[in-house]
N, C-alpha and C positions, 0 to 999 in steps of 0.2 A: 220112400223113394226120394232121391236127393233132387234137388231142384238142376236144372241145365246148370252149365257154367258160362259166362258171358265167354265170346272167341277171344277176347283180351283185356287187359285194365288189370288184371290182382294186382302187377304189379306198381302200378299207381298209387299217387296218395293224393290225387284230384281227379274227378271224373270231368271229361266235356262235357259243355253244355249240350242238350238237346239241338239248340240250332248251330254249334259245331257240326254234331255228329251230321244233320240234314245238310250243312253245306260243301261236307266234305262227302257224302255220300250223293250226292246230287242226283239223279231221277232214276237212281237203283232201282228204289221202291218204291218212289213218290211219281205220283200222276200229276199231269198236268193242265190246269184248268182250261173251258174253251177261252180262245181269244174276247170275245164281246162280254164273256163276264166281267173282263176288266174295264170295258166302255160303260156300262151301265148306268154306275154315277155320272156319266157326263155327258149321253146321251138322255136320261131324264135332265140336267141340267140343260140342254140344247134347247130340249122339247117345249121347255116353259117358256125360254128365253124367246125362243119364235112364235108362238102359241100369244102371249103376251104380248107381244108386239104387234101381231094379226089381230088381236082385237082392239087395242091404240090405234092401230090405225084405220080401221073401220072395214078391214079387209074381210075379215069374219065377225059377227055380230059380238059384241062384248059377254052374252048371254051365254053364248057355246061356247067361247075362250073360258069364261071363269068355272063352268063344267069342265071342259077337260082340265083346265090347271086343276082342278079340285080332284080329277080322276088322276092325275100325275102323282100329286102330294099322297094321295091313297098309297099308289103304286110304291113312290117310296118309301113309306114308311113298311110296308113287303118286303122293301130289299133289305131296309136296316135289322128287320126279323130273321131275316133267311128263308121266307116262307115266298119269292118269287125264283122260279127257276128256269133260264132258257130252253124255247121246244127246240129241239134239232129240226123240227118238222115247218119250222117258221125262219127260213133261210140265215137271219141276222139279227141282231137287237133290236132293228130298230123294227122291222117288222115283227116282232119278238109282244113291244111295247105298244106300238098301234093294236095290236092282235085283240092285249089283254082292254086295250081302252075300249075297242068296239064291240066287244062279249060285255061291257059295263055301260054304255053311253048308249048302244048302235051306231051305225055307220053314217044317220041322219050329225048325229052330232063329232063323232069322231074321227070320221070321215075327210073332217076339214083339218085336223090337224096340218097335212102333209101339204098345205094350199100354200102356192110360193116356194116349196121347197123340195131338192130331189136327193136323196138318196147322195146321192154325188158331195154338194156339199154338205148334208148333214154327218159324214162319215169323217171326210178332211174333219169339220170342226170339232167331233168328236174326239181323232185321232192326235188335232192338234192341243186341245186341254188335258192330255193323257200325258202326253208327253212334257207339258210344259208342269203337271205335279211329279215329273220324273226328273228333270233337271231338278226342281226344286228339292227334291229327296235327295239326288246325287249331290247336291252342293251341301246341306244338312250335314252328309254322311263324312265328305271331305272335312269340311271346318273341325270337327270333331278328330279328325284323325291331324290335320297339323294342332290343333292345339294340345293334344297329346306325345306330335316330333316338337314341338317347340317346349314343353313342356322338360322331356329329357334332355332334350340340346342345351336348357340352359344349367338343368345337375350337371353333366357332363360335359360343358363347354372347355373345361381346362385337363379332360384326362385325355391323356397321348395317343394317339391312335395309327398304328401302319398305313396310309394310304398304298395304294396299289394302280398298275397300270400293267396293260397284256397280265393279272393275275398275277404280278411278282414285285416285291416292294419298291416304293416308288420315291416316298416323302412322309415325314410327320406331321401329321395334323391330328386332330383330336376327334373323339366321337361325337362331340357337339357339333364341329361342323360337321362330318356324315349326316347328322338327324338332322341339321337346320337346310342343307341339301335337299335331303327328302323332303321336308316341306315346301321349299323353294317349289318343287317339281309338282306337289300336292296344288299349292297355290295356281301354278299356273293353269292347271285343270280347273279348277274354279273359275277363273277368269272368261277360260274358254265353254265351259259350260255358261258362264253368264252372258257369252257373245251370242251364245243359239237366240235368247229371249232377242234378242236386237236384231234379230234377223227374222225372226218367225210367231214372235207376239203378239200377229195379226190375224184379225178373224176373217175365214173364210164364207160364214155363213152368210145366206144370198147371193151365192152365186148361182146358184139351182144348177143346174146339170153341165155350166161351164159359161153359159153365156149371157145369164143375166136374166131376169124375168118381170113383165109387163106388169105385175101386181107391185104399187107403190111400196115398195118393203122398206122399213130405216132402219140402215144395215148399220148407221152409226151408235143406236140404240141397243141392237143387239150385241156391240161388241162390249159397249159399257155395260154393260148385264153380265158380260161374260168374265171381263177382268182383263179382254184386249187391249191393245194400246188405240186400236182403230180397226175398222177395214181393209181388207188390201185395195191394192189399186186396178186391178184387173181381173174380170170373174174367170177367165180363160186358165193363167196361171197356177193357181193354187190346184185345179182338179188335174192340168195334164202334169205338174210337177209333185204326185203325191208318190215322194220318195225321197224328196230334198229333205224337209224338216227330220224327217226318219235318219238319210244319211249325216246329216250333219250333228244330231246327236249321237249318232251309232261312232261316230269318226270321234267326236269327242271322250267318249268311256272306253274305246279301242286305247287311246293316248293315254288316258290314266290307268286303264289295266295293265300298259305298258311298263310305266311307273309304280304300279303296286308288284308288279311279276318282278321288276329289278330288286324293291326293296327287299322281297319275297326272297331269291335268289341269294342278295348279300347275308340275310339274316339266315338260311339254311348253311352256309357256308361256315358262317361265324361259331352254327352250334355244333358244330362236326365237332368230333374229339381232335382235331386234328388241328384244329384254331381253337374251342375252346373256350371262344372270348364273352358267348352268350349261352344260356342254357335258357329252353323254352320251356315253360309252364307242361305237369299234363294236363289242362283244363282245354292245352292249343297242339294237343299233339294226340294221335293213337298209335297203338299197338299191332302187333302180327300175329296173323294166327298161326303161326308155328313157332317162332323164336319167343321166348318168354321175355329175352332181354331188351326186346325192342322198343322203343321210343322212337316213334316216327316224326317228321313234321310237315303230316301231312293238309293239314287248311291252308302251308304256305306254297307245299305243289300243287294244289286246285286254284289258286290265285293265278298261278304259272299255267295248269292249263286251261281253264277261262280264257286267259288274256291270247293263249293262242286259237284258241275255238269262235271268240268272238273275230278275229281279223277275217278268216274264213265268212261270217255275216255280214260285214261291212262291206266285204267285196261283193258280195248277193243284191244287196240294197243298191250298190252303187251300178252293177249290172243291169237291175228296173230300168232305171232312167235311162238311159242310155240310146234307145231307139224309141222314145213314144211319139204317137203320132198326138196332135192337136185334142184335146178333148179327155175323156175319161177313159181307161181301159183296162179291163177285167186283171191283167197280168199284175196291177200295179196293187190290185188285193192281197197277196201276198206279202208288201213288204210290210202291214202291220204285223204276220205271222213271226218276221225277221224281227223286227227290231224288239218286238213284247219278246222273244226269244232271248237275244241279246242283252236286255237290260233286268231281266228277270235274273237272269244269271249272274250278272255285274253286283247286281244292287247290294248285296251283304259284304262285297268283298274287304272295303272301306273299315268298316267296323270290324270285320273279323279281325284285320290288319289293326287294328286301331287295339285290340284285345290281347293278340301277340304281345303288340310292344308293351304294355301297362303289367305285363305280369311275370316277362324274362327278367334274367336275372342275369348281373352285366358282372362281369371279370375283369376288375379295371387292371389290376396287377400282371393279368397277361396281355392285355392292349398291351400295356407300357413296355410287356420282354419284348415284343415283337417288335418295338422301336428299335432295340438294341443289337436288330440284325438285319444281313442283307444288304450292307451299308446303307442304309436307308439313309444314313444323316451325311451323305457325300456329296449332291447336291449346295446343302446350306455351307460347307466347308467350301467349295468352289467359290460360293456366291461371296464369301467374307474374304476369300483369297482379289477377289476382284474390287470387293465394297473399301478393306484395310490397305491395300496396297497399290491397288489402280493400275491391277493388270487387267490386258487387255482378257475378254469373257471366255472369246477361245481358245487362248494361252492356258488361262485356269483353268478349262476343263481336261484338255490336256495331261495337265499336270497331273492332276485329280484322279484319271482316269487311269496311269500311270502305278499311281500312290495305290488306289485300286487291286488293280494286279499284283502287286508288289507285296500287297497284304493279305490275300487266299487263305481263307479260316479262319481270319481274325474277327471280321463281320463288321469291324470298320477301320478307316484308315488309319494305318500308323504313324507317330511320330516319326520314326526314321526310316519309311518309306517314302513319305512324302517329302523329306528333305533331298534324299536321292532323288528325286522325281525334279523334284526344283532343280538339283545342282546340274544334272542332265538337262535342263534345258536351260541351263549358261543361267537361272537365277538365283539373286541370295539375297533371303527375305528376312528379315528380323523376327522373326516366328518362335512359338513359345509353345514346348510338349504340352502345358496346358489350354493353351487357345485351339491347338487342334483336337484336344477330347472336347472339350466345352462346345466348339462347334458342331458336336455330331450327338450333344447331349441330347436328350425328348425334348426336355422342360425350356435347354437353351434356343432350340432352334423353333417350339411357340413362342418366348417371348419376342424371338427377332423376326419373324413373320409381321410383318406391316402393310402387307396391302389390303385394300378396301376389299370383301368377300370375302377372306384367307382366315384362317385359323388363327391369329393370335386375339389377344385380350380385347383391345379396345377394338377392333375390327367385329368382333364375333359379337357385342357389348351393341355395338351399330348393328349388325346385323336381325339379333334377334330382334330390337328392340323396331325396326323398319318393317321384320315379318309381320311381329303382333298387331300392327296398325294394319296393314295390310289385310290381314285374318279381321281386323274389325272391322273394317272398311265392309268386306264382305257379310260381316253377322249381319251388319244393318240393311243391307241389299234385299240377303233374304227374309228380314221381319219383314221390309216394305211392300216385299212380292206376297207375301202372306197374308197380309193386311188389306193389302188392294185386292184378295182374292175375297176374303171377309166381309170388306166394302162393297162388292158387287152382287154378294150374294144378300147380304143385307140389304140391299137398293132392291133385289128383283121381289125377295120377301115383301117388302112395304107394295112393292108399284102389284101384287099380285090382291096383296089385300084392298086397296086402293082399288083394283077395275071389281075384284070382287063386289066393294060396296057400291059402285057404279052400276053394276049391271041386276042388283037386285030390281 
């Protein structure tokens, strides 16, 4: 008996990757895990950091503290097995993680965990080191995909390219700047993802249930444990605004799905038979199950609808806030559901884009037809009509406009249209059949491009060479964040072993 036949690929001569296929196929057939399984690492990391400091400070005996860190440490090495798994029957992690400490300690001893602290803020700070290893993954994932557009932008900095406006040819510039563009726009996602940490890099923990608590807690110690910048400044805030740090990330990855769905959009257009100008990899494309002949490119329609399925979320998140009253409330549990939704879905999209571009295959030779029509190069003919003769801007276009009309199928202006156009409007320019090809050349009208950002040589030469500092500026950003997350984790290791040897 013959084995099944896959519904498509024979006719490929690369298969997708597995985590194409999962990303283009999104929760077809894939489950989705519960929300606190993704808190876990950072809820055991909460748990020490408090737990430690309760015993530093003489809040709970030094004795019971290095029992339970020592029941924590168990615990995690559970989760790094995969042999600890949430009860549904224990409402949350965190009750989840007390549960398992007090079936191993009893309640004489682990009982004190929770002493200083309420649910309230152990979830914010939970919620807020989730999200702060999620920027740092989104910005990873970005750097990676401009250095990949700056990579091509500078192969192709000098090949021709149609630029376009309303969809219909506009002006010549090159594919180098399009890709050093997309970066520009990559970057600035970067930026704004590194604005969330300046806004939200502050620990919430100790604020207990919103308003602070009678047990001497040094919340400045916990945050250095944590890899915070500090505490915040008011226990009130952080618990009635637990939607902000969610929305202003969710607002951030909406903005660059924006910008991956654009480049997404450009680059399905370009691979149409109909442009031509790119052909996508099959490692970044599948098949139909009826047409044999199909080549779809479908990982850069799921980037397009992500980017619209996530704005739907953002407005969800941004909705939470919007009426709370002072204090904690139950409604505001959801927007962890939102935004782990939101960014779970994001997160691959960067690299997938990043995978696109590394393995299409660019048609410089039809870029450059596509120069040659549309009069695309009527524009730079105006502008040298003005720059050579110092006529006035409107006059030139005019003229231009004219020369235009005058030439209907030719795809650009004529020598002897454009002279009629001048002589009809009472001028007579010294003008040469070859200055008006040469002005409407590809090659002519990049080297006469001179403004700073714009398509020509030395301009593009600055340009790239501004991104890549830029792009570096940012690698070292995030080693730092990585390092100081290193650092803290390494502090709380030493200060655990340290009350250890204390409370023997």
């Amino acid at each position: 008996m013959k084995k099944s036949l896959k519904l498509w690929g024979a006719a490929f001569t690369k298969e997708p990757s597995r985590a194409v296929i999962a990303f283009t196929a999104g929760r077809d057939v894939a489950s989705v895990s519960p929300a606190d399984a993704k808190l876990i690492p950072y809820d055991l990391w909460t748990n020490k950091v408090h737990v430690l400091m309760l015993g530093k400070n003489g809040i709970i005996p030094k004795s019971d503290a290095g029992k339970i860190l020592k029941g924590l440490l168990k615990l995690e090495q559970l989760v790094a097995a995969g042999k600890f798994r949430l009860d549904p029957s224990k409402e949350d992690v965190h009750t989840n993680i007390e549960s398992w400490l007090t079936e191993k300690l009893g309640i004489e001893i682990a009982g004190k965990l929770h002493t200083a602290r309420s649910r309230n803020d152990q979830v914010v700070t939970d919620i807020r080191l989730y999200l702060r290893d999620q920027v740092l993954t989104f910005v990873g994932n970005n750097i990676g995909l401009v250095q990949t557009l700056l990579k091509l932008a500078k192969i192709y900095q000098a090949v021709p390219f149609p630029g376009f406006t309303h969809h219909q040819h506009a002006m010549v510039t090159t594919f180098g700047h399009i890709l050093a563009g997309f970066a520009t726009m990559i970057i600035r996602d970067i930026e704004r993802l590194k604005g969330w940490y300046i806004l939200h890099n502050i620990s919430p923990l100790g604020n207990a249930v919103a308003y602070g608590t009678s047990f001497p807690v040094d919340r400045t110690l916990t945050a250095k444990l944590l890899a915070f910048d500090g505490p915040d400044t008011n226990s009130m805030d952080a618990i009635t605004n637990r939607w902000e740090p969610e929305a202003d990330l969710a607002y951030s990855v909406v903005v660059l799905m924006n910008h991956l769905s654009l480049i997404a959009q450009t680059l399905i257009l370009l691979a149409t038979p109909e442009f031509g100008m790119v052909e996508l990899s099959d490692k970044f494309s599948t098949g139909s199950s009826i047409m044999p002949q199909k080549k779809n490119p479908d990982p850069l329609e799921v980037i397009k609808g992500k980017a619209g399925f996530v704005h739907g979320q953002l407005v969800g998140l941004l909705s939470m806030g919007k009426s709370n009253f002072i204090g904690f409330n139950r409604d505001s549990q959801w927007t962890k559901y939102i935004v782990m939704d939101l960014l779970s879905e994001c997160e691959p999209a960067p690299a997938v884009l990043t995978g696109v571009l590394l393995t299409m295959m660019v048609n410089t030779k039809i870029m450059e037809t596509w120069c040659r029509k549309g009069f695309i190069g009527a524009t730079t003919l105006m502008e040298q009509l003005v720059a050579m003769y110092a006529l006035p801007m409107r006059q030139a276009k005019v003229v231009v406009e004219k020369g235009v009309k005058r030439s209907v199928g030719q795809d650009k202006v004529t020598f002897t249209s454009l002279c009629q156009s001048l002589q009809e409007e009472g001028l007579a320019l010294p003008i040469t059949e070859s200055q008006v090809a040469a002005w409407q050349e590809p090659e002519t009208i990049i080297g006469l491009t001179k403004s700073f950002g714009g398509s020509g040589k030395k301009s593009m030469k600055q340009e790239l060479t501004l991104l890549a500092k830029q792009l570096a500026g940012h690698q070292k950003w995030l080693l730092q964040k990585k390092k100081d997350k290193g650092k803290a984790l390494k502090s709380l290791t030493d200060a655990i072993t340290s009350l250890g040897k204390e409370s023997k």
